[in-house]
N, C-alpha and C positions, 0 to 999 in steps of 0.2 A: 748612469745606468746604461748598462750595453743595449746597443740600436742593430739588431740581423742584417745582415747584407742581404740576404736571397730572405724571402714566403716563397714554400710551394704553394701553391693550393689545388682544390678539388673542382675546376672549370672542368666544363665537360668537350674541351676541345682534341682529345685526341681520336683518331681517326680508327685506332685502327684497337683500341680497348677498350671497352666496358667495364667501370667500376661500381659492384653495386656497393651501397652502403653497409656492406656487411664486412666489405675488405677493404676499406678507408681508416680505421684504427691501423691495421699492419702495415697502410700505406704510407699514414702517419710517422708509424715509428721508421720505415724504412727509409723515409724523405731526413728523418731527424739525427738516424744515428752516426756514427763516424764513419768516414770512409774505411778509415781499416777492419771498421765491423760491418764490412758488405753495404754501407750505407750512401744516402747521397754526400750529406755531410752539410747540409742546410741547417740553417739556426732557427728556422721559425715554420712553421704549418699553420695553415690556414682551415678552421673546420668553419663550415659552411651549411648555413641558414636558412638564408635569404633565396626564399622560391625553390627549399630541397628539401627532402623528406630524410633529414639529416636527423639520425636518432639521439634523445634527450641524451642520453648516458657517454653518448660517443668524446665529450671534453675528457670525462674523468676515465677514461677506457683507456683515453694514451697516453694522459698523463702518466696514469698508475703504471702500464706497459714499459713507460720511459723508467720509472722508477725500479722496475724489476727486473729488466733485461737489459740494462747499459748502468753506465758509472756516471750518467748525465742529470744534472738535478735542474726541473723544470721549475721555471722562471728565472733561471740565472745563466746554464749554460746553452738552452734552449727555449723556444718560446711555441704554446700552444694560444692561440691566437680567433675566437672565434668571430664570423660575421654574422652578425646577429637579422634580425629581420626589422624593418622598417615600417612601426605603428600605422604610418599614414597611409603605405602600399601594401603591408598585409594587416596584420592585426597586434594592438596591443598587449593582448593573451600571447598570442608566440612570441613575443619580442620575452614577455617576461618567463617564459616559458627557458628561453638561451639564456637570460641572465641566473634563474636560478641552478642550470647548468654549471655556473661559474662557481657559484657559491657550493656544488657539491664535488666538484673538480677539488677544491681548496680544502673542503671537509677530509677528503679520502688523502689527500697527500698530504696535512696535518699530521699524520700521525709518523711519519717520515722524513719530513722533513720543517725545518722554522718557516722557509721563507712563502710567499704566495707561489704556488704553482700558476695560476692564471689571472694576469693583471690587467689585459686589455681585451677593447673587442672594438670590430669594425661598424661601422652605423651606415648602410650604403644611401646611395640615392639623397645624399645629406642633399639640401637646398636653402633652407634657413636653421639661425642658431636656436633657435626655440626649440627646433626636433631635438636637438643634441643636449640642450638644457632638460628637457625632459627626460632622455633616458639615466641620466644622473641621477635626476630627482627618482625615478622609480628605482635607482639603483641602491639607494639610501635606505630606501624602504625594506628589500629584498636584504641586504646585509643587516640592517636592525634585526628582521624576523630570522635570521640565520642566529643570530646571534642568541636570541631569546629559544628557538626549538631546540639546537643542535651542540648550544655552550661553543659558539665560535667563541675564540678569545677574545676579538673588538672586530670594531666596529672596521670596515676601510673601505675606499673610494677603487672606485675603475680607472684604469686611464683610456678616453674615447677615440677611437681613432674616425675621425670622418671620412666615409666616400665621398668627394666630389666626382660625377662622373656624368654631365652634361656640359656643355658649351657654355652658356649664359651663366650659370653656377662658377663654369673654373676662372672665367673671366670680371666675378664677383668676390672671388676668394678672401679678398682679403679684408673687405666688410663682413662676408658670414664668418670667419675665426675672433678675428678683432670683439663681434658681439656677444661671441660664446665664448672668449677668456672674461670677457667685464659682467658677460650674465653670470658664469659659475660662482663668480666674487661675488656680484650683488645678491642674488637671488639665493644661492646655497652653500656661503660662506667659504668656497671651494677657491685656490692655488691652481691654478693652471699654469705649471713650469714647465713639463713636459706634451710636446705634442706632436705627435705622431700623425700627418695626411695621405692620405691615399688618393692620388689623380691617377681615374681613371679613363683608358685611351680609348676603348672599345666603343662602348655607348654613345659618346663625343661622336667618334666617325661613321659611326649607323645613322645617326641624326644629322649629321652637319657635313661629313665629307671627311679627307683624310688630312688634309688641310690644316682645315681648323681643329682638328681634334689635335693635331700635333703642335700647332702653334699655341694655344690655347692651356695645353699641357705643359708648354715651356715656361709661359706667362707668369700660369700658376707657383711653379717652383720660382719663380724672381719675387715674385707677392707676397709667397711664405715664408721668406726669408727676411722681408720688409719689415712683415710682419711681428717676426720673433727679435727684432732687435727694437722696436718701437714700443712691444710689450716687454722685453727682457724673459723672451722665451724661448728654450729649446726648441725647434722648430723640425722635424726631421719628416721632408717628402718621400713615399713609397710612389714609385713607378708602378703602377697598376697596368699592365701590360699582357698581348697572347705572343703568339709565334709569329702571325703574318703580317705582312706590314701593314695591312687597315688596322691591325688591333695591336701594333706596336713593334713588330719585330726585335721579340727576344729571342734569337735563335743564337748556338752556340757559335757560328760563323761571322753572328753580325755583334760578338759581345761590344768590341771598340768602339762601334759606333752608338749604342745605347750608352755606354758610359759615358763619353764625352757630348753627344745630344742633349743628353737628361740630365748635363751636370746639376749636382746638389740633392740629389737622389739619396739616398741613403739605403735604401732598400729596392730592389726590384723584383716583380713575383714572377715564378715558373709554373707554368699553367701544366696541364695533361699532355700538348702534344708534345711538349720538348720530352721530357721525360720517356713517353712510350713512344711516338711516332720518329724520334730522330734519335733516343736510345741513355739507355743510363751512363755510359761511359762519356758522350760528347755532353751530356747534364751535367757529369761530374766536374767536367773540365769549364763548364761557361760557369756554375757557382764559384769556383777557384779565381777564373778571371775577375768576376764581378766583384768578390772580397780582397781582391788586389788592387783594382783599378778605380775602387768606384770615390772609397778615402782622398785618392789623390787628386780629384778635381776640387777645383772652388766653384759654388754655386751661380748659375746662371744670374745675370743680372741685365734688367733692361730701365733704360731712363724713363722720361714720361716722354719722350718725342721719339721713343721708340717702342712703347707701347701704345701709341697713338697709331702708328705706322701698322702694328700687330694685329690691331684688332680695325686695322679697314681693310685688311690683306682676309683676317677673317670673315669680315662682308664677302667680300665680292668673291671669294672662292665657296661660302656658302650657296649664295645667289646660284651660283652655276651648276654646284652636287645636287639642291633642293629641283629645279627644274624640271633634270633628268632621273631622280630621284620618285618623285611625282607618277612619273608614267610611268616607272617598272615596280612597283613596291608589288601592287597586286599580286604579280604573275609571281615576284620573289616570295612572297606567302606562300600560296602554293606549293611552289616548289621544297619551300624552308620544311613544310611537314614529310617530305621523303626521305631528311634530314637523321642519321642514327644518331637515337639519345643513348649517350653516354654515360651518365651519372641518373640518379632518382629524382627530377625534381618535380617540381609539382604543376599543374596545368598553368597555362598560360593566361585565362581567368576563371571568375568562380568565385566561391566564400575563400578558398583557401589558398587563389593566387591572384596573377596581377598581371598585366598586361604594361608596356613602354606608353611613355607618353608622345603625345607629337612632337615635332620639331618645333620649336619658337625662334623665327627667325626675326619677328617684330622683334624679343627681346637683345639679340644681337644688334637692329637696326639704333637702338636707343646709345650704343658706344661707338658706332659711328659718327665720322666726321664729315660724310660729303652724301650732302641733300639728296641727290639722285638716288645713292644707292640706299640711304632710309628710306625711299618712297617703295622702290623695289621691293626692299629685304621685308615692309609691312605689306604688300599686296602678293604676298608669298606665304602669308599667313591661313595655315586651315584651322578649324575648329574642331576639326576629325580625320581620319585617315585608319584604312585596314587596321586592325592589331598587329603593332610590327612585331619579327619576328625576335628571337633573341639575336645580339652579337653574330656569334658564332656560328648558328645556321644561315643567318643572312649574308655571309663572307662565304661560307662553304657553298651555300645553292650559288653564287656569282661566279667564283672560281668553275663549280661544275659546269657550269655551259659558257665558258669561255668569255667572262667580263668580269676580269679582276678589278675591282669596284676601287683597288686605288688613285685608276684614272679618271673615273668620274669627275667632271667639274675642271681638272688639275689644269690642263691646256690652255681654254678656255678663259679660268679664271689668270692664268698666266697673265695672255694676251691683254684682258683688260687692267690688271693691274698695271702691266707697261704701259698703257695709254694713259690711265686718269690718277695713277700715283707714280707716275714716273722710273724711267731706267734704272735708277738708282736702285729704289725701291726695293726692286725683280735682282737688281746683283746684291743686294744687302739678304734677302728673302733665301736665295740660292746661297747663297757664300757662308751667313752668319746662322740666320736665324733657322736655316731647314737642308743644313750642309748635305747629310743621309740621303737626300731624296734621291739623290741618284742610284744608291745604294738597292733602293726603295722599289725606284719604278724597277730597277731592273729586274729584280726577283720577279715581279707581275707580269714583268714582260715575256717569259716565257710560260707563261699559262694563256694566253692571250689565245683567241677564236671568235673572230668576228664573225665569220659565215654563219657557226652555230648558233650564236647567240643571237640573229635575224631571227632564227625562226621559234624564239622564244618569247622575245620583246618588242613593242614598236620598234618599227623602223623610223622612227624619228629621235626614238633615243639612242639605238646604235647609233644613226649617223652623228649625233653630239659625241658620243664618247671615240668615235672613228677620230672625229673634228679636233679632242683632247689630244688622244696618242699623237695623229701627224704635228699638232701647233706642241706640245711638250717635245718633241723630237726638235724642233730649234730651239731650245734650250738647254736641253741632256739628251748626249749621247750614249742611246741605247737601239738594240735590237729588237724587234718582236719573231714571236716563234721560239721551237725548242734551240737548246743547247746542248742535249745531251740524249743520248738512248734511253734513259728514265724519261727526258722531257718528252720523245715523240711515242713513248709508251704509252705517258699519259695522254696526248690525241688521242691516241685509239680507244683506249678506256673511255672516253669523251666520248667517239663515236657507237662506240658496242650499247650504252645507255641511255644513247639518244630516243628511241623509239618507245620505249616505257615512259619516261623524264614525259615527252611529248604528248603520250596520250593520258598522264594526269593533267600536263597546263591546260588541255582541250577538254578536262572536267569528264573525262570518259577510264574511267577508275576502274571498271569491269577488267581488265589485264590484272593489275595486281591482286585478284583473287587467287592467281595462278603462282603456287607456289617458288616453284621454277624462275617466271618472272620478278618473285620478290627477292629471291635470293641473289640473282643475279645482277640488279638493279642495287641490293645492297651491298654487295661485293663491290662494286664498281665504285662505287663511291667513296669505300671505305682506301680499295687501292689506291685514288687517285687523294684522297687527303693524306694517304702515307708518301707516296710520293712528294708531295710537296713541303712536308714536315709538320701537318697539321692538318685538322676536319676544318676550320675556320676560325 
């Protein structure tokens, strides 16, 4: 069965467009169809759920579009691919609410065509195999009653795509799959040949650093690969990825390196900003790349004495994001609500949404191998913290006042990794396991504003991530500052928004009544995520 190279999907990271949910079908079909028909020329769309005020009917709206306005037949030469909502973080009702979705998607293109128009869906925020046993089990139920109101022909199964998209999760992987192929068997009589994961890089790095979200990402694709040959399972990892380099850098400049980073990827998704913020022509050409490139690697593989090595690199560089982390989060809330929403989604909490959970750095501390930093990584442990904000506005307020939040930690956790895992370590880390990061730092390094970002945050945390940049500078070589008449454009824009930006952190909101000032304030922000290829 054909595995897409490229998901677009409907993150609401582009800087510099507004998608209401009224024009996500045309988006759909736009992202799906061939190049030669004005399209992007992507195999798979992602319609989206989870925390969006995504309308019931929108599965069977592109489907049918796909069916009437191209020579493309959905589920075979295209994939419409829904992320469903997660019982445990919103509610049971909507979750079933997307799957019945499914079953009317299939109903309407029935008459059109034999095959299933929509086979899978995404389950985000996976953490144990029991959520995922579950939504099978409801899925069974919802296809019987399809069956029984509507005269489906039979009866059929979904195939589950799991999000993994926490640290402690992606570093478990291969216990939570392993229990959900032998639960499906045991429990629902169910074959699990086919299985499609999605590691996701964004949430990883808002909790844990850029770091570990990346290593931890790599990991995972070495696991699932372990995985599918130990079950005799098709195995096929999606890169769950944005544009910038906290949330993955998929940008069309940096395709080579996502391919060969991520080897064993099979799929990687193109979120809002690459599309609108950096333009449909250089999208057209990174999906091109990635259906070229992405076939010819072999999948990541690490031993057990190099996953040992992985996950104390990911200690000690959590250790050092979480610290600095700590004292800025506040002000980054704050800030995060000046943030332009994008897409429709739904509050942040309430009956009908949800809020991120804390960082668990205890549970990192338990795959740890050296005492000291288990004692650390558990006295790092909170029981609470602000409502963090999503990904993407948490990356966009950081960029906006000058602390590209890549460096957090990075320096620092360098340094003590050379001390208490040795030189080696730090040239295996650079070399093998996180070759990009030069790549990496250097995009951030020209957003960089320490001055501003003083008078935003403790000055105990600037001087930490000061501490990062100068100690990562003996290690890669890079610049900080602009590089380009875009890059000191964006200073300026920095500056012109600084005095609004300021008198929200000081809680004195009375300005943005002022229309003038809202407009302004949103322009500037919106320029300076286009500039950079992305809102966050």
């Amino acid at each position: 069965m054909k595995i897409p190279t490229t998901m677009v999907t409907q993150h609401p990271d582009s800087a510099t467009k507004y998608t209401p949910i009224q024009d996500e079908a045309e988006e759909g079909l736009d992202s799906l169809k061939k190049e030669e028909d004005s399209g992007l020329g992507s195999e798979e769309y992602m319609v989206d759920y989870e925390g969006k005020m995504t309308p019931y009917h929108q599965v069977s709206q592109i489907v049918m579009e796909i069916l009437e306005e191209t020579d493309l037949t959905p589920g075979e030469d295209v994939f419409i691919t829904p992320r469903i909502p997660s019982a445990t973080q919103e509610t049971v009702f909507r979750q079933l609410m997307t799957l019945m979705s499914i079953m009317e998607a299939n109903y309407q293109a029935s008459r059109y065509i034999d095959n299933l128009s929509v086979f899978e869906v995404i389950h985000p925020m996976t953490a144990e195999a029991s959520e995922l046993i579950d939504v099978r089990s409801r899925f069974k139920y919802v296809s019987k009653l399809s069956k029984k109101e509507f005269n489906m022909p039979k009866d059929f199964h979904i195939h589950l795509i799991p999000l993994i998209e926490e640290v402690p999760e992606l570093l478990n992987i291969g216990d939570i799959l392993e229990k959900y192929v032998d639960g499906c068997k045991k429990e629902l009589d169910i074959d699990v040949n086919r299985l499609r994961v999605m590691l996701g890089r964004s949430d990883p790095a808002l909790s844990y650093g850029m770091m570990p979200a990346t290593l931890s990402v790599k990991s995972a694709i070495s696991e699932c690969y372990k995985l599918g040959e130990k079950k005799d399972v098709n195995v096929a990892p999606i890169y769950g990825a944005g544009a910038l380099p906290f949330r993955g850098h998929v940008m069309p400049d940096n395709s080579e390196n996502v391919i060969k980073e991520f080897a064993g990827s099979k799929t990687v998704t193109i979120q809002s900003g690459v599309r609108y913020d950096i333009g449909k022509k250089e999208t057209k050409q990174l999906i091109k790349d990635l259906r070229e490139g992405l076939p010819k690697q072999d999948p990541l593989y690490y031993n057990d004495k190099e996953m040992e090595e992985i996950r104390n690199l990911i200690g000690v560089f959590t250790k050092h994001y979480l610290k600095t982390f700590y004292q800025i989060i506040e002000n980054v809330k704050k800030i995060s609500d000046l943030m332009p929403n994008q897409r429709d989604r739904l509050a942040r909490k309430g009956p009908m949404g949800y809020a991120r959970d804390v960082p668990m750095p205890s549970d990192i501390a338990e795959v740890t191998t050296n005492d000291k930093l288990k004692k650390e990584l558990r006295d790092l442990q909170l029981k609470e913290l602000p409502e963090l904000p999503r990904a993407i506005k948490f990356t966009a307020s950081l960029y906006t006042l000058g602390l590209p939040p890549e460096f957090i930690g990075t320096g620092r956790g360098l340094k003590e990794a050379e001390k208490t895992l040795g030189t080696k370590v730090v040239e295996r880390l650079l070399e093998d396991y996180y070759p990009s990061i030069k790549d990496d730092m250097k995009f951030a390094a020209r957003f960089v504003n320490l001055k501003l970002a003083r008078e935003f945050f403790p000055e105990s945390a600037v001087k930490e991530v000061d501490n990062d940049i100068k100690t990562l500078m003996n290690y890669i070589d890079f610049e900080i500052g602009p590089k380009t008449k875009k890059d000191e454009r964006y200073l300026t824009l920095m500056e012109t928004i600084k005095p609004v930006v300021k008198q929200v952190a000081e809680d004195k909101k009375i300005i943005l009544s002022e229309e003038s000032e809202k407009e302004m304030l949103n322009n500037g922000i919106k320029k300076m995520g286009k500039l950079r290829g992305s809102l966050g």
